[in-house]
N, C-alpha and C positions, 0 to 999 in steps of 0.2 A: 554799813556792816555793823550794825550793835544792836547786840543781846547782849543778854545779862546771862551769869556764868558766877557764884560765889566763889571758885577755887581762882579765876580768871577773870576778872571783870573785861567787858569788851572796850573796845578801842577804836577810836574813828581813825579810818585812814585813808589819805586821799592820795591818788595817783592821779599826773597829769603828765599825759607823752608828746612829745615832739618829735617824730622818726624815731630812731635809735635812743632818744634820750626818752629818762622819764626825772621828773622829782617829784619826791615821797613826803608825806606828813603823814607823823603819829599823833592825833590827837593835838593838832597844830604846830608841831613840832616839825621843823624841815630837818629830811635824814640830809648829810654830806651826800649826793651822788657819786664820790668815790668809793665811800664805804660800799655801796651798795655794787656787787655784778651784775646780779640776777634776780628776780622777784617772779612768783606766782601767784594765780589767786585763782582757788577751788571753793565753791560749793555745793555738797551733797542734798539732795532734799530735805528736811528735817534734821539737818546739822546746820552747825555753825559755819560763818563762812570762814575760810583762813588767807591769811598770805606766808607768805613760805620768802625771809627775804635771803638773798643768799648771801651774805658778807665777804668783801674784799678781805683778803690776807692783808691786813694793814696794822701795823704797830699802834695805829694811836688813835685807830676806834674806841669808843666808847658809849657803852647800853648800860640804862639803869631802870630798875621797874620789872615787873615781874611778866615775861613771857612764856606761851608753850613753846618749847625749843622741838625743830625738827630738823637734824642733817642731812643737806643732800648730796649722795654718792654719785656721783657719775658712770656709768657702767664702762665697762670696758668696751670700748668701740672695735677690737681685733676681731672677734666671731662675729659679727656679722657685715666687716669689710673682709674677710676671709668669703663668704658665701656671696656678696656681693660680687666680689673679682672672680671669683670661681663659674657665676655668669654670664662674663664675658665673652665674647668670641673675641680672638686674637683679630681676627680677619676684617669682622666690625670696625674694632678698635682703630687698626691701622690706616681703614677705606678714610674713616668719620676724619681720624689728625690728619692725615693727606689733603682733606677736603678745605680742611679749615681756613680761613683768610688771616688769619693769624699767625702763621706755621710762618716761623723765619727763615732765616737761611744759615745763621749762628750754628756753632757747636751745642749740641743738647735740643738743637731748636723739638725736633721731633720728638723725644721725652716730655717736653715740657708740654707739647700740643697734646701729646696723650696724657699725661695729670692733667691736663686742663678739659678733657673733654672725661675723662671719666671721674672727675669731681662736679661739672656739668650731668652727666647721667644719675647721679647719684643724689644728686639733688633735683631729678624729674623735668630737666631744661633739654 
């Protein structure tokens, strides 16, 4: 990823993942993988590429060097778990947790088989 940019000069960055894990160099530099949550990386045709790194809430992060800053907002997950649940068929719901081999015999056992089955739907399983 480097181009050259007078306002921003570019930056090698290397990402290596392991499952869930990744570690980061800026320009040889290893970021903490605490600091880091989340990381993206976009490029448009005829632009520069970027990474997008999301930083931990953490006291005692520390960046030095001149970056493009970009915040990322999380949307509000209600309207569209609102239109998701809306849906639903009750009748579905209750057939699919009944079916489940899962389904205990506990107090709640049955709420929980239904979060569990319609957090499974919602994630296309």
């Amino acid at each position: 990823m480097e181009q050259t940019n007078d306002a921003f000069p570019a930056r090698r960055v290397d990402i290596t993942t392991r499952g869930g894990q990744a570690d980061i160099e800026i320009d040889g530099t290893r970021i903490d993988p605490g600091a880091i949550k989340a990381y993206s990386v976009s490029h448009y045709a005829g632009e520069r590429p970027e990474v997008l790194l999301h930083v931990a809430d953490r006291n005692d992060a520390q960046w030095s060097g001149i970056a493009r800053i970009a915040v990322a907002d999380l949307p509000d997950p209600g309207p569209a778990a609102g239109v998701f649940l809306d849906a639903i068929d009750p009748e579905a719901l209750e057939r699919a947790a009944l079916a489940r081999p899962d389904l205990g015999t506990e107090p709640y056992s049955l709420t929980k088989a239904m979060l569990t089955q319609l957090g499974e739907w919602a994630r296309g399983l």
